[in-house]
TORTI-269787 format. One line per field, with one value per atom (N, C-alpha, C): residue in three letters; chain; atom name; x, y, z. Coordinates in pm, 1 decimal. Example, Ala and Ser with C-alpha at 12.3 -4.5 7.8 and 13.67 -1.06 7.14 Angstrom:
residues 2
res <- (ALA | ALA | ALA | SER | SER | SER) $
chain <- (A | A | A | A | A | A) $
atom <- (N | CA | C | N | CA | C) $
x <- (1319.0 | 1230.0 | 1320.0 | 1285.0 | 1367.0 | 1290.0) $
y <- (-569.0 | -450.0 | -330.0 | -225.0 | -106.0 | 3.0) $
z <- (780.0 | 780.0 | 780.0 | 708.0 | 714.0 | 787.0) $
This chain:
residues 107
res <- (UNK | UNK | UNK | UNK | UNK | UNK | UNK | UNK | UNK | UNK | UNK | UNK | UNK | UNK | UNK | UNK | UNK | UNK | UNK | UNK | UNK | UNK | UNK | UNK | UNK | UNK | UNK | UNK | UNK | UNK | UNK | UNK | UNK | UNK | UNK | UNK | UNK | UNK | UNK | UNK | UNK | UNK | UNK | UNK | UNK | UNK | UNK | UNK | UNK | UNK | UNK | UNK | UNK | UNK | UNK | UNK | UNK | UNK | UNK | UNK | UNK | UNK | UNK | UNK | UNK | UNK | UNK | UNK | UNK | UNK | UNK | UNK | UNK | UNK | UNK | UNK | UNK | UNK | UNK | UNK | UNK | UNK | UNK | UNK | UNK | UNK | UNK | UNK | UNK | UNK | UNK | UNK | UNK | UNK | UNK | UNK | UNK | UNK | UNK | UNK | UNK | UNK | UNK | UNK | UNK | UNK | UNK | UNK | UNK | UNK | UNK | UNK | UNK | UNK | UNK | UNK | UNK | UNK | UNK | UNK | UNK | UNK | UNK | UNK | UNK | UNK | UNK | UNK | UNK | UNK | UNK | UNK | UNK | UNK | UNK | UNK | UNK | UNK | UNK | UNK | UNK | UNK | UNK | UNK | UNK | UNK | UNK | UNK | UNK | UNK | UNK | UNK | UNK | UNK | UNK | UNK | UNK | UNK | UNK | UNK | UNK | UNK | UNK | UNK | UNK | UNK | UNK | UNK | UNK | UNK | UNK | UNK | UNK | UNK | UNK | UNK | UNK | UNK | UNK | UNK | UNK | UNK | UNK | UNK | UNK | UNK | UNK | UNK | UNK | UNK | UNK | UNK | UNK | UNK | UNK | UNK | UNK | UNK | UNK | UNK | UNK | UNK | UNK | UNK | UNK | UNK | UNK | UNK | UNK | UNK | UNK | UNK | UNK | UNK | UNK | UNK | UNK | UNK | UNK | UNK | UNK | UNK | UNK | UNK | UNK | UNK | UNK | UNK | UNK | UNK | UNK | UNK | UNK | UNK | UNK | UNK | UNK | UNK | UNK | UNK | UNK | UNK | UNK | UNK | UNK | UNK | UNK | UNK | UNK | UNK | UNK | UNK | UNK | UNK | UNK | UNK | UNK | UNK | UNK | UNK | UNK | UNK | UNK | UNK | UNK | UNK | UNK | UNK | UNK | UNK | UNK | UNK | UNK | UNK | UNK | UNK | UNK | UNK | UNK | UNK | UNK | UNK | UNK | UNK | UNK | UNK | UNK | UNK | UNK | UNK | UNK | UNK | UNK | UNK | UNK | UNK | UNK | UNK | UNK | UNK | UNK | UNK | UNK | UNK | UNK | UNK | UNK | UNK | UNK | UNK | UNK | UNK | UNK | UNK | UNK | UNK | UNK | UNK | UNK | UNK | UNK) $
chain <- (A | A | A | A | A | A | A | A | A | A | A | A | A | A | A | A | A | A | A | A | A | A | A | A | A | A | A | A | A | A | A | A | A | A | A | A | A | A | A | A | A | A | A | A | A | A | A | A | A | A | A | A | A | A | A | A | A | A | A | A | A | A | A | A | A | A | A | A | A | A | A | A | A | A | A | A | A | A | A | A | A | A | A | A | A | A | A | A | A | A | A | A | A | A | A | A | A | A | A | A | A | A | A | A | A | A | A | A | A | A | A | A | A | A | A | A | A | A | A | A | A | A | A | A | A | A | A | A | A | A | A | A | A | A | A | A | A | A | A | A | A | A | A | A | A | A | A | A | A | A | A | A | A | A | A | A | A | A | A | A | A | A | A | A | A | A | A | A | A | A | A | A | A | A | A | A | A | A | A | A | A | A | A | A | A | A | A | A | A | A | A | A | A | A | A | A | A | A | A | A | A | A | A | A | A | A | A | A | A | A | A | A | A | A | A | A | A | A | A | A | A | A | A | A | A | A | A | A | A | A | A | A | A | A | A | A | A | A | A | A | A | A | A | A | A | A | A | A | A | A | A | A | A | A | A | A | A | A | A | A | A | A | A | A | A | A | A | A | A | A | A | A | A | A | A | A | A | A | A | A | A | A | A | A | A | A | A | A | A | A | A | A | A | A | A | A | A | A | A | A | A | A | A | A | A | A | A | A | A | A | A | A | A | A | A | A | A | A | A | A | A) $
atom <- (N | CA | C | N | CA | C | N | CA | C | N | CA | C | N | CA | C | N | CA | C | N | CA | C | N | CA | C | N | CA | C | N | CA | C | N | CA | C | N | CA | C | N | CA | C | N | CA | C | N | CA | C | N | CA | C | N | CA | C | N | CA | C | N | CA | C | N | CA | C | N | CA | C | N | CA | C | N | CA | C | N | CA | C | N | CA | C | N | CA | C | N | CA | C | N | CA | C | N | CA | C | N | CA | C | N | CA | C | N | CA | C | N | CA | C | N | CA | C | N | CA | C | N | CA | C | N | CA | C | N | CA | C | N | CA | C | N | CA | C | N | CA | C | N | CA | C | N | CA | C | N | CA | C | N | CA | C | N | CA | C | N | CA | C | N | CA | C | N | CA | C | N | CA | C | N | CA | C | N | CA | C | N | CA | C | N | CA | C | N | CA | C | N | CA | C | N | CA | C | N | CA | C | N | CA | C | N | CA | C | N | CA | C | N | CA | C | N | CA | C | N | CA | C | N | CA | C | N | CA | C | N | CA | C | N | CA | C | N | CA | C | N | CA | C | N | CA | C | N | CA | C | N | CA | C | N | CA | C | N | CA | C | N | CA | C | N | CA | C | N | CA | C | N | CA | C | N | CA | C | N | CA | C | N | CA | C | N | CA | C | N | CA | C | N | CA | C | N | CA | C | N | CA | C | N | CA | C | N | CA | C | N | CA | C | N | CA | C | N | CA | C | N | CA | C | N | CA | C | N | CA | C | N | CA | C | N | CA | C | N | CA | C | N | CA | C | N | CA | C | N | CA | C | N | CA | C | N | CA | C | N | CA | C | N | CA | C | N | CA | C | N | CA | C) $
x <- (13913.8 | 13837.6 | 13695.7 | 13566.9 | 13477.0 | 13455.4 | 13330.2 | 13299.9 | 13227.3 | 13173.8 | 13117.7 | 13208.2 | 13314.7 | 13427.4 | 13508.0 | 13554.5 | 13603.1 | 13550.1 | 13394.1 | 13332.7 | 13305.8 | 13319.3 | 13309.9 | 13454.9 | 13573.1 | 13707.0 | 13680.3 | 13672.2 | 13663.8 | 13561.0 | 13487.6 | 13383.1 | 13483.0 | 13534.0 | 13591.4 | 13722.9 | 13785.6 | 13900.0 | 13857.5 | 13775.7 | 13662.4 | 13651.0 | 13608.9 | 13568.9 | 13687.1 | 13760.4 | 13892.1 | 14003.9 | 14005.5 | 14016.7 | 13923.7 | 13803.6 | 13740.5 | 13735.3 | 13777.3 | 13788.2 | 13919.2 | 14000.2 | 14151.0 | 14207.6 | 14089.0 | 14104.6 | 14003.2 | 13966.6 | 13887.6 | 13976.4 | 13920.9 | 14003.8 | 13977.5 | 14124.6 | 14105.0 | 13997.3 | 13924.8 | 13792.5 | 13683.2 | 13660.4 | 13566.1 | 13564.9 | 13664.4 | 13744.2 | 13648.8 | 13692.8 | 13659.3 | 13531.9 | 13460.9 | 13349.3 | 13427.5 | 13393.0 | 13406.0 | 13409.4 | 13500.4 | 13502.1 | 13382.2 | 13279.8 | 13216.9 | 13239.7 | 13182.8 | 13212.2 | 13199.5 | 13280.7 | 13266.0 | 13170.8 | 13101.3 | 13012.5 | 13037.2 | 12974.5 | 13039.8 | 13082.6 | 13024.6 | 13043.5 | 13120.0 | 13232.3 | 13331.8 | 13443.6 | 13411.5 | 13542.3 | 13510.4 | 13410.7 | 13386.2 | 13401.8 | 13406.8 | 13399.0 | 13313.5 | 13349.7 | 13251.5 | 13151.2 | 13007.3 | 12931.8 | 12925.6 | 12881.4 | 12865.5 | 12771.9 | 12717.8 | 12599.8 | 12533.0 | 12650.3 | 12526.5 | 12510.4 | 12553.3 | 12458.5 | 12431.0 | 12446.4 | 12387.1 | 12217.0 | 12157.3 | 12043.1 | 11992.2 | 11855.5 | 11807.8 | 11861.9 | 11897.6 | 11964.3 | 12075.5 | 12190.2 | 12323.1 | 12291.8 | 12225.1 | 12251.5 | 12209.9 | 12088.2 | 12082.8 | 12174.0 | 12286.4 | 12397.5 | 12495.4 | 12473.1 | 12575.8 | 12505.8 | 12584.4 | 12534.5 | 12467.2 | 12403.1 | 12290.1 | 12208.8 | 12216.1 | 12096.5 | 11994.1 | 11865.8 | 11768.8 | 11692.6 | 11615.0 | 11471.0 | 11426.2 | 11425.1 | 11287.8 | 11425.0 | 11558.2 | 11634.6 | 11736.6 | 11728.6 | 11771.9 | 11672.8 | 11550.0 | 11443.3 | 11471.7 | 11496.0 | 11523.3 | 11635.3 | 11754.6 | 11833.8 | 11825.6 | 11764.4 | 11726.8 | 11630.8 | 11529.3 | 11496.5 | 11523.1 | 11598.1 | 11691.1 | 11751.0 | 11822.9 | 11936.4 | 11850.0 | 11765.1 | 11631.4 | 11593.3 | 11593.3 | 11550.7 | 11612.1 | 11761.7 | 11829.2 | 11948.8 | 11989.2 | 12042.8 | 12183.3 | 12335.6 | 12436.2 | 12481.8 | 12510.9 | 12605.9 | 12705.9 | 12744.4 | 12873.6 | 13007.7 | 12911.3 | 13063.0 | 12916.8 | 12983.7 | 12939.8 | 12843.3 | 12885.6 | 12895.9 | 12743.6 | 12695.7 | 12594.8 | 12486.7 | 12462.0 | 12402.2 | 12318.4 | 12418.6 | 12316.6 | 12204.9 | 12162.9 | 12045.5 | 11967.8 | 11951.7 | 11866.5 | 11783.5 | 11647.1 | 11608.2 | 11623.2 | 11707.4 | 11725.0 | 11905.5 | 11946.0 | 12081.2 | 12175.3 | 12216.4 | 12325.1 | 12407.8 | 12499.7 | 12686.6 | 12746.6 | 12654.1 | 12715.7 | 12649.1 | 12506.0 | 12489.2 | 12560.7 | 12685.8 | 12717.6 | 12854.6 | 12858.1 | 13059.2 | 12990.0 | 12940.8 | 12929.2 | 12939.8 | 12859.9 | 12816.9 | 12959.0 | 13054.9 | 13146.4 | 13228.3 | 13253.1 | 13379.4 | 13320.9 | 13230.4 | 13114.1 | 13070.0 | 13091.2 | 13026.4 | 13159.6 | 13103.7 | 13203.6 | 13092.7 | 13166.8 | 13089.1 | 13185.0 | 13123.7 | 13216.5 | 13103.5 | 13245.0 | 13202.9 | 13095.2 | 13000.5 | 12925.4 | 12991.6 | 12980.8 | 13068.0 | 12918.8) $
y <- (7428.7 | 7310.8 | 7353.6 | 7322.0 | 7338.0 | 7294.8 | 7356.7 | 7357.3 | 7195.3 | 7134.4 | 7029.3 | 6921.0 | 6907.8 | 6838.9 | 6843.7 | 6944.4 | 6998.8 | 6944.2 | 6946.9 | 6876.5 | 6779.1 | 6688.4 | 6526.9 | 6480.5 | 6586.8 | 6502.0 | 6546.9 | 6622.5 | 6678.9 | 6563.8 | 6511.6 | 6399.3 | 6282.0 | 6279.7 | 6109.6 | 6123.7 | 6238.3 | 6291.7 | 6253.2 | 6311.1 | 6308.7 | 6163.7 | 6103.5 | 5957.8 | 5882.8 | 5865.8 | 5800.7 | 5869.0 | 5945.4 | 5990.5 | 5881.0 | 5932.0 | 5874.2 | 5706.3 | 5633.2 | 5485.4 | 5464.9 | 5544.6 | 5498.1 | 5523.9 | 5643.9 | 5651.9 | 5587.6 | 5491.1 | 5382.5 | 5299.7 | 5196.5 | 5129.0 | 5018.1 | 4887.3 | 4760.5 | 4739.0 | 4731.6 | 4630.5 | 4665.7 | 4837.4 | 4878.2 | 4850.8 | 4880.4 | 4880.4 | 4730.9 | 4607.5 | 4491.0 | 4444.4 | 4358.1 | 4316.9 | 4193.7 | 4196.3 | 4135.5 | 4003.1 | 3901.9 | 3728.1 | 3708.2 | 3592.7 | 3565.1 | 3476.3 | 3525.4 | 3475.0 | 3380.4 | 3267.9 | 3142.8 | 3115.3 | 3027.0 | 3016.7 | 2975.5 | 2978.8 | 2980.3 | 2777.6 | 2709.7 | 2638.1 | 2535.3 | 2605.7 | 2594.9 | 2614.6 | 2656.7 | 2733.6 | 2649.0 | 2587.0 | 2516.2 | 2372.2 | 2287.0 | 2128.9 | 2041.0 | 1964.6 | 1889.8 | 1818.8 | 1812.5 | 1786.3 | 1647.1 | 1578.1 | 1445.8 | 1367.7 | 1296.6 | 1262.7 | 1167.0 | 1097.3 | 1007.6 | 1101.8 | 1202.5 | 1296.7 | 1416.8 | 1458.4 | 1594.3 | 1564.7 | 1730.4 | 1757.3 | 1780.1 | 1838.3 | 1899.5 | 2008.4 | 2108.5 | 2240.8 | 2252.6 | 2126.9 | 2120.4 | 2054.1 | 1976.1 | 1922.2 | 2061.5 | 2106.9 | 2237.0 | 2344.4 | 2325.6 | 2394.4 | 2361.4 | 2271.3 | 2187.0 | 2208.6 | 2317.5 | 2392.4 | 2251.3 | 2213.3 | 2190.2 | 2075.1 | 2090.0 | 1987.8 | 2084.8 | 2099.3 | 2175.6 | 2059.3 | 2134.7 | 2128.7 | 1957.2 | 1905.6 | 1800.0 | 1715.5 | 1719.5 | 1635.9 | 1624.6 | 1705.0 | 1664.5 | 1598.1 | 1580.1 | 1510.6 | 1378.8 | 1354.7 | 1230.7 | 1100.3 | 1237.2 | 1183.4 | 1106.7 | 1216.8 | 1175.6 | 1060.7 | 1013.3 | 942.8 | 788.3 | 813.5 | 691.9 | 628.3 | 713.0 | 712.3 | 653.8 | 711.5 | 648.5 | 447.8 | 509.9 | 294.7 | 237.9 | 294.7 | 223.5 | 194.4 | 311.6 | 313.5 | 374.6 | 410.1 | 483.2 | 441.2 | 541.5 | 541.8 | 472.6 | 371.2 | 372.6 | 419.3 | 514.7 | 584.5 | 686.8 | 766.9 | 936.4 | 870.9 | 754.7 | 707.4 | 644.6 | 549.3 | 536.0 | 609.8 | 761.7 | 831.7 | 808.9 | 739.0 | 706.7 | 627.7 | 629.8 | 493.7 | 584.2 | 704.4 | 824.6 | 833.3 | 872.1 | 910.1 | 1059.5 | 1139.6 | 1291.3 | 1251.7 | 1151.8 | 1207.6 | 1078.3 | 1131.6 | 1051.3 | 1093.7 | 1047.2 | 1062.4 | 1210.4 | 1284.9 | 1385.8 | 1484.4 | 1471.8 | 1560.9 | 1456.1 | 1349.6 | 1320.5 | 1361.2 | 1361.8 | 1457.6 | 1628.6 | 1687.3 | 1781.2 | 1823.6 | 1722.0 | 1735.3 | 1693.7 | 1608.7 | 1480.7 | 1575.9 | 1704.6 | 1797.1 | 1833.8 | 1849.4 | 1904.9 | 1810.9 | 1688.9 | 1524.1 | 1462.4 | 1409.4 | 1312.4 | 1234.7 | 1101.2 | 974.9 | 920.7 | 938.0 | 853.9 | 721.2 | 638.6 | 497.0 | 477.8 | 417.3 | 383.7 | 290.8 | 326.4 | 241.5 | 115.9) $
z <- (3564.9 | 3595.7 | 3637.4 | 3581.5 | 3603.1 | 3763.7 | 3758.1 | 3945.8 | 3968.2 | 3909.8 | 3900.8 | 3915.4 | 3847.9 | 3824.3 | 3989.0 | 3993.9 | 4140.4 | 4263.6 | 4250.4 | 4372.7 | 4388.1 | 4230.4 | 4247.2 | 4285.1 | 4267.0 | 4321.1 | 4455.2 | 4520.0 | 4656.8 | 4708.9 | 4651.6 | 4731.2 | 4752.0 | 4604.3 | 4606.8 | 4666.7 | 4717.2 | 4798.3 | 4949.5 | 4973.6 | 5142.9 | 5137.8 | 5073.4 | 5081.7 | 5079.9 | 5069.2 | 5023.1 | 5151.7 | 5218.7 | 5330.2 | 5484.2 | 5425.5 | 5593.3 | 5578.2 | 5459.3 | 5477.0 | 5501.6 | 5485.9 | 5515.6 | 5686.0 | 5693.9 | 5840.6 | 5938.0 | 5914.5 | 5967.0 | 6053.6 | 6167.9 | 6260.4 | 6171.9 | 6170.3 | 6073.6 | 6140.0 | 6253.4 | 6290.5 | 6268.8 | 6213.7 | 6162.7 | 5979.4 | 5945.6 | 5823.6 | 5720.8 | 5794.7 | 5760.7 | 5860.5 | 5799.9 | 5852.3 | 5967.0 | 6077.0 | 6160.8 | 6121.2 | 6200.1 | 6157.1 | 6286.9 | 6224.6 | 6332.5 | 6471.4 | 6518.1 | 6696.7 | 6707.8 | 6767.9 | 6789.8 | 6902.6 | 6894.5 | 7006.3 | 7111.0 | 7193.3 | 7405.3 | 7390.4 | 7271.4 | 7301.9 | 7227.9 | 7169.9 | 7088.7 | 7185.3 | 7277.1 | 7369.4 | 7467.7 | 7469.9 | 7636.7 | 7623.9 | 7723.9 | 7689.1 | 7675.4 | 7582.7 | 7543.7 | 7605.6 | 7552.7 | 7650.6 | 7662.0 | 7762.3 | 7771.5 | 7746.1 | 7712.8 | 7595.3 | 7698.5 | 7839.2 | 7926.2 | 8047.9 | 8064.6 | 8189.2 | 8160.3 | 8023.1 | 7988.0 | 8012.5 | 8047.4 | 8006.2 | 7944.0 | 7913.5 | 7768.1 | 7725.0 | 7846.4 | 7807.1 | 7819.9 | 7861.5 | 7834.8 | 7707.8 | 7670.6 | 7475.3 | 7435.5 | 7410.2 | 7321.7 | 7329.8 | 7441.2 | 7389.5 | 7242.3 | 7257.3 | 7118.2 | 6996.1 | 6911.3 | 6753.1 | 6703.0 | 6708.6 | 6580.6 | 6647.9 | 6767.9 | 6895.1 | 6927.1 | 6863.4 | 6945.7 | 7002.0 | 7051.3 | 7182.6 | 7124.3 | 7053.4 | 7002.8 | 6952.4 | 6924.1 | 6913.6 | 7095.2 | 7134.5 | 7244.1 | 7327.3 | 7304.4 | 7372.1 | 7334.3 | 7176.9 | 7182.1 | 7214.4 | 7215.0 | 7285.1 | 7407.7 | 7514.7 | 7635.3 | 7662.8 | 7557.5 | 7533.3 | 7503.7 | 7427.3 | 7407.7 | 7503.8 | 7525.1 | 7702.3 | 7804.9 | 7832.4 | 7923.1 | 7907.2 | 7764.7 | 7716.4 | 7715.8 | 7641.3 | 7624.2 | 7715.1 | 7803.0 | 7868.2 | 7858.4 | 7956.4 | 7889.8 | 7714.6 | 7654.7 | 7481.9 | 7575.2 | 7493.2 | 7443.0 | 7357.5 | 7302.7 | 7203.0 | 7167.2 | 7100.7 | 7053.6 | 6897.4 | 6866.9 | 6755.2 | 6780.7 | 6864.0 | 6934.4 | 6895.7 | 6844.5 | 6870.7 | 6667.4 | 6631.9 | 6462.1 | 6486.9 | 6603.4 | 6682.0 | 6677.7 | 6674.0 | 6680.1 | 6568.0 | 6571.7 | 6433.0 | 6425.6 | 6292.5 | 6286.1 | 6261.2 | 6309.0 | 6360.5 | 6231.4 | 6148.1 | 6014.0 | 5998.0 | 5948.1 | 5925.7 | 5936.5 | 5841.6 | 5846.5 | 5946.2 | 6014.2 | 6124.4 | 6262.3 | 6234.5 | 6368.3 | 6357.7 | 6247.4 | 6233.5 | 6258.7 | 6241.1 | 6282.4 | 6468.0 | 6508.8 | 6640.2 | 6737.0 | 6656.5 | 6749.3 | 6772.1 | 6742.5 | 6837.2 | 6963.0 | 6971.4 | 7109.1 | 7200.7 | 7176.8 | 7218.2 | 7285.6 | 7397.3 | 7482.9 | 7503.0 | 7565.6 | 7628.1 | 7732.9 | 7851.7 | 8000.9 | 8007.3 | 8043.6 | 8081.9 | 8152.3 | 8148.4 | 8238.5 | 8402.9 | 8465.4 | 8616.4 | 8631.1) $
């Protein structure tokens, strides 16, 4: 067997070695991390703040303003649903948001 031949199996030998001896979590690309606020409870839409809404995946800075905004004029939501009164905020960015979203009664 030529020497050339020899050292391309000895590579693909070495290589085929150090992936098998890999840990599964190095092995496979990691599943991504759920965010802190997937694990935590839902926020409340009539006494959250600006930086309890910008916790909730897809509320930044200038839509949680308007939230708060609203809330201000208009006064407590009544339902999570309430929140299509928003300009930015339609069907499908409010099914996104409604696992992260609560609404308590106003007393």
């Amino acid at each position: 067997m030529p020497v050339r031949s020899r050292l391309v199996l000895a590579l693909v030998a070495v290589a085929a070695l150090a992936v098998a001896a890999l840990p599964p979590a190095a092995a496979a690309p990691a599943a991504a991390p759920k965010s802190a606020s997937a694990d935590a409870r839902p926020v409340d839409i009539n006494t959250a703040g600006a930086t309890e809404l910008q916790s909730v995946p897809g509320i930044g800075k200038s839509l949680a303003e308007r939230i708060l905004a609203f809330r201000e004029k208009n006064g407590a939501f009544g339902s999570v649903d309430d929140l299509l009164k928003i300009q930015g905020i339609g069907e499908k960015s409010l099914q996104k948001l409604r696992p992260y979203l609560t609404v308590t009664k106003a007393k």
